[in-house]
N, C-alpha and C positions, 0 to 999 in steps of 0.2 A: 366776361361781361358781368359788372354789376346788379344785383337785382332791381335796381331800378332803371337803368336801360331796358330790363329784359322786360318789366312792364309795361315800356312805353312800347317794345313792340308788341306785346301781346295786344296790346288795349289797340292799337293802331291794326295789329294784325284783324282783330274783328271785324273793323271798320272797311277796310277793304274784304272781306269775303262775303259781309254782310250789306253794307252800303252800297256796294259799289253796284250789286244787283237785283237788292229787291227793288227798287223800282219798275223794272223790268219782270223782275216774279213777280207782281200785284199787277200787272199791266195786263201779263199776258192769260193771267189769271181772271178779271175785270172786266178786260177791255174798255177802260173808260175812265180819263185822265182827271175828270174832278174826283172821283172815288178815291183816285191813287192820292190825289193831292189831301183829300181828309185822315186817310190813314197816314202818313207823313206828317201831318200835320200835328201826329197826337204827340209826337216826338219833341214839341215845343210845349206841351204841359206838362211834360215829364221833364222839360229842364227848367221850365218855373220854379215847379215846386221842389224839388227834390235835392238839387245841389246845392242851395243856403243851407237845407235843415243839416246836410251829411258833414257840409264842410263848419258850417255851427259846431257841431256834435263834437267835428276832428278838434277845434280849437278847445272845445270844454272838457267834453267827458271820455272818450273814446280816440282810440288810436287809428289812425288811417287806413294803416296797413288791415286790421279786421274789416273795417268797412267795405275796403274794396275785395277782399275775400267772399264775404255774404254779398257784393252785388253783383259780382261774379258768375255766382251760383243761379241767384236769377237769372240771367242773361243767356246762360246754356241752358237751360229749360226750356225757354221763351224759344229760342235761335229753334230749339226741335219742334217744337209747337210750330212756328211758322212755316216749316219744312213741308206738316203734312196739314193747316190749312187751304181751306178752297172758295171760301164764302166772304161774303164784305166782314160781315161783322165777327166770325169768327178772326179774318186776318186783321181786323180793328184788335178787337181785343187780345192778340198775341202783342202783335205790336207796340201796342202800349204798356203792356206790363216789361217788354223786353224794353222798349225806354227810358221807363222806370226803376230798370237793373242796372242799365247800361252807361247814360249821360251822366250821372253824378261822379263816373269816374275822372273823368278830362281835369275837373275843377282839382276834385281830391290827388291827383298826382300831379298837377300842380303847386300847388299849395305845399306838401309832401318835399319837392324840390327846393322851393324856397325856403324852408324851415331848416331843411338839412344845412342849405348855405347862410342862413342865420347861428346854427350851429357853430357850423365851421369858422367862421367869422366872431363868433365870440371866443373860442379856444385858439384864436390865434392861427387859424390853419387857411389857405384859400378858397374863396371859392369857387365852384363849377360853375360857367356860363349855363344859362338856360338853352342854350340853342344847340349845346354839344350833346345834352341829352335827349333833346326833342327832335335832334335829325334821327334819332333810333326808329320812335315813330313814324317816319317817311318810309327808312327801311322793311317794318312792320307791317305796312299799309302795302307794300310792294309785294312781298312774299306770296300771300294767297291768290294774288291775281295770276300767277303762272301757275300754279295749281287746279286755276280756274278752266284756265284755258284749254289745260289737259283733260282734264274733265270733261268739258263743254265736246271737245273734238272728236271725245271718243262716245258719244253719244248721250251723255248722266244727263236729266234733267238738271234745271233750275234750283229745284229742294238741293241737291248737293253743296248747292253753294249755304246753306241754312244750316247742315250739316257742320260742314265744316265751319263754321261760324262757333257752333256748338262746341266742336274738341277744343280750341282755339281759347274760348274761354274756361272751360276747366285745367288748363294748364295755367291761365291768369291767374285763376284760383290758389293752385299750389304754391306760383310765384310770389302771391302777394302776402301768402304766411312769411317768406325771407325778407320782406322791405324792413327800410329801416328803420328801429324803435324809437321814435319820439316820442317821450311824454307831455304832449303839451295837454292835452287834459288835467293828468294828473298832479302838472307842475303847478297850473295856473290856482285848482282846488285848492293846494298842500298854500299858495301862499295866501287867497285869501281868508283861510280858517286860520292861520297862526296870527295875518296880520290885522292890531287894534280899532284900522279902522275899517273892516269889512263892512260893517252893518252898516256904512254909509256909502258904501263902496256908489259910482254913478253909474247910470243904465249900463254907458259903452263901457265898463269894465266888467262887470255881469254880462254882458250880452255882447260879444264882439258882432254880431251882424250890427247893432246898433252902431257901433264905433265906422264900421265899413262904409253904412250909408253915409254920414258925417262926410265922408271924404269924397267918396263917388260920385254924390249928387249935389255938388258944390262947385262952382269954376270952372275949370278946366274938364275935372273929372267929369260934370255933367255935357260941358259939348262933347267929349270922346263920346257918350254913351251914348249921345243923339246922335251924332255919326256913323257909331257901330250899329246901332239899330237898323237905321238906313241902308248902310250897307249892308248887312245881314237878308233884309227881303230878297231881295236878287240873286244874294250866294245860295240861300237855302232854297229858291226854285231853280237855279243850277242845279245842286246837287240831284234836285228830287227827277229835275227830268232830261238833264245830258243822258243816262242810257238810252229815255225812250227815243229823246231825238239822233241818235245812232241810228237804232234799228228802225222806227217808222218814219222818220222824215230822210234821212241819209242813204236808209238802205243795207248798213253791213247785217251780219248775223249776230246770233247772240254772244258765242264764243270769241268774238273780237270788240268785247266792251271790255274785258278786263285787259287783254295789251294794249286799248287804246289808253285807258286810262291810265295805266304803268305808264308808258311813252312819258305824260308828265308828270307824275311822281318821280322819275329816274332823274329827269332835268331838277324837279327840286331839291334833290340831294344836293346836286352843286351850287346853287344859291343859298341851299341851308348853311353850309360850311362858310358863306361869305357874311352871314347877317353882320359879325360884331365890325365886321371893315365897313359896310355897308352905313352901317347904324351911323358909325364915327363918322361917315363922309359928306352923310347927310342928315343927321339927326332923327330918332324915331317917326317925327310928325313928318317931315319928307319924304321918309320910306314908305309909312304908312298913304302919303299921299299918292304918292308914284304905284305902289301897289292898289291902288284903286283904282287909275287912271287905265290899271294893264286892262283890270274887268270891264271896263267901258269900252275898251279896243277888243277884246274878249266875245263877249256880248253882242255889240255892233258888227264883228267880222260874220256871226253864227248867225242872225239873224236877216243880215245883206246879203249874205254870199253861203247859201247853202250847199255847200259843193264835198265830196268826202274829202278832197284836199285841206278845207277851210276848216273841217269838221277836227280833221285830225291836228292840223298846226297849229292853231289855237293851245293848244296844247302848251305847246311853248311860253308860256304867258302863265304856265299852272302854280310853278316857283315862286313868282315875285305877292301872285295873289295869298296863295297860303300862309309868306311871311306876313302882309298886310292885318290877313284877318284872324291866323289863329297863333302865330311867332308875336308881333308885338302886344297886342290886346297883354298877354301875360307879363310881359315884361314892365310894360308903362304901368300898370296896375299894382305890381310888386315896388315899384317908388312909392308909390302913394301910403303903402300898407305900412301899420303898428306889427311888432309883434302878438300882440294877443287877437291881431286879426288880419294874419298872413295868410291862412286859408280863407276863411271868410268873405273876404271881400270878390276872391275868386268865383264863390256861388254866388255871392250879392251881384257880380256881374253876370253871371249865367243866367240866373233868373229872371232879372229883369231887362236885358240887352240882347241876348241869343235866347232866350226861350221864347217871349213874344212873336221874334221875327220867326223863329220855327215854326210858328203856329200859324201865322197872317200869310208868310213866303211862301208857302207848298198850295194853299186853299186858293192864293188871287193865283198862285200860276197856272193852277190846275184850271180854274176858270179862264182866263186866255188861253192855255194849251187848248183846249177842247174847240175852241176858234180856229186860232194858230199858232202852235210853239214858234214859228219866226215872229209873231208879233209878239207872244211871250218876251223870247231875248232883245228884240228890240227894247219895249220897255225895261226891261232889265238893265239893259244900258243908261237910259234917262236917269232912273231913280239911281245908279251906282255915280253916275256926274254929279249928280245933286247932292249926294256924302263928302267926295270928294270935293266938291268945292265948301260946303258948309265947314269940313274942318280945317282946311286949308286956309280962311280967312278967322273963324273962330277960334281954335285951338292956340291956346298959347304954349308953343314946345318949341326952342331954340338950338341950333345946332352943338352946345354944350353938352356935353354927355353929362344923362342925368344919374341918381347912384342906381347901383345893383343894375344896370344893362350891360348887356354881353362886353364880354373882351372876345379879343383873338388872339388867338396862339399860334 
């Protein structure tokens, strides 16, 4: 396995040992679902601010591969720090700084991907679909949760799962000293100091976030993001309270959050493997349509029909949503990209599409949860049809395949 597969499972591997339950450790921690939804919440100002400045940096000064080294390091710090907090504001301020170590990765190894295939693409050589190396990630995210389990069964607290979050990331550490060397920093500096007209150089060549907005927030670019926005509130009060609706509205125990949630991670290994047929069948904006449409059936099943049968099938539905919200977003955005702002535009979308919603999604759910998490997912559903239809009449994406999206092999 390449080192950059091996990243994407690390990076995914944290996300499942660490995601998948601290909501559930701040819960049972708490006891009190708007508290949990403001520490969650801090998770969308750390991906405000944080992923433009890294994925900036990658394009100008600095190599990818160190950045995700040093954010790393953070990040297992943070993971033991929340292991042995106990207090609101102590598990506030863990939280946020692990955040702040942690989310600017997504961007940066994406960005990292495309680059390498810009590489390749210019040396004549092919390039790798995005999706052959992002089902690693799935794989990644799946790993800890059986670990989880074993753990949980044989009596370990919660903090275990924080722990191991922790080892997880210092092996991301050492992996990401072996990614691969692009110089785009140093390329982009060496050409504009030799060449006559630098001093004139325009903002978006000096500043590739500059250049990224240009594109982002113009047309087309700008309805996806109002879309993604939209739909992002709902997915990020998924995230933040499927555990606790497991265990306090459903009933199972703690140690069956993480096979429940495997259950649909396994199914989307098989729809990962399908995206580039998928994509060709129906075109990104279809996909992306249809995979919105699941979380309205998703949402509406969990909030009508609270049953563990409902609780757990739903599940099946985890595949198509993942490609909608975190498979194409990188793909359609990678069209749009210059090279001198093929990371960039990556954080330019993080910060202002997914960070926001990080921030609004966890706070409003956690105020309906504290009512009722069935009312929670209902609205959930509302606001995810209202995405889904906003881009499905606004968006102008045609069943042509557009450049740089997935093939099949």
């Amino acid at each position: 396995m390449d080192p950059l597969r091996r990243q994407y499972v690390l990076c995914f591997g944290v996300m499942g040992a660490v995601l998948s339950y601290l909501p559930q450790l701040l819960f049972e921690r708490l006891g009190n679902n708007t508290e949990v939804g403001y520490i969650m919440a801090t998770m969308g100002i750390a991906v405000i601010t944080t992923p433009v400045i890294m994925t900036a940096l990658a394009d100008t000064h600095q190599e990818s591969r160190s950045i995700i080294a040093a954010l790393f390091a953070v990040s297992a710090g943070t993971c033991a720090w929340l292991a042995v907090s106990d207090t609101f504001l102590a598990l506030l301020i863990a939280h946020t700084v692990f955040a702040f170590g942690f989310w600017p990765q997504a961007a940066l190894q994406d960005g990292l991907v495309f680059a390498r295939n810009r590489q390749r693409a210019l040396s004549g050589q092919p390039e790798e679909p995005y999706h052959r190396i992002r089902v690693w990630g799935t794989v990644g995210f799946a790993l800890p949760l059986l670990v989880i389990y074993v753990l949980l069964d044989r009596g370990m607290a919660l903090s275990a799962t924080m722990l191991l979050g922790a080892g997880i990331c210092a092996l991301g550490l050492l992996n990401a000293l072996t990614l691969p060397h692009i110089e785009l920093g140093q390329a982009r500096r060496a050409r504009y100091s030799q060449a006559p007209q630098a001093s004139v150089a325009s903002p978006a060549e000096r500043f590739p976030t500059v250049a990224a907005a240009r594109v982002l927030f113009r047309g087309p670019g700008l309805v996806f993001c109002i879309g993604m926005f939209i739909a992002h509130l709902p997915n990020a009060a998924f995230y933040t309270f499927y555990p606790v609706y497991l265990t306090d509205q459903i009933g199972f125990e703690d140690k069956w959050i993480g096979p429940i949630v495997m259950s649909g991670v396994m199914l989307e290994l098989g729809v990962m493997v399908g995206v580039g047929a998928m994509t060709r069948k129906l075109g990104l904006k279809w996909l992306l349509v249809a995979g919105l449409c699941a979380m309205v059936l998703r949402f509406a099943l969990m909030g009508l029909v609270p049953t563990p049968s409902v609780a757990v099938g739903t599940q099946l539905l985890h595949g198509i949503t993942v490609i909608a919200m975190y498979v194409i977003p990188p793909i359609y955005l990678n069209t749009l990209a210059g090279d001198h702002f093929r990371s960039s535009i990556h954080g330019l979308y993080t910060m202002t599409v997914f960070g926001p919603a990080r921030i609004l999604g966890p706070v409003l759910a956690g105020w309906l949860g504290d009512v009722s998490l069935l009312t929670m997912f209902n609205t959930s559903a509302a606001v995810t049809l209202g995405a889904a239809v906003l881009i499905a009449l606004l968006l102008r994406l045609t069943k042509e395949d557009p450049p740089n999206q997935p093939q099949q092999g």
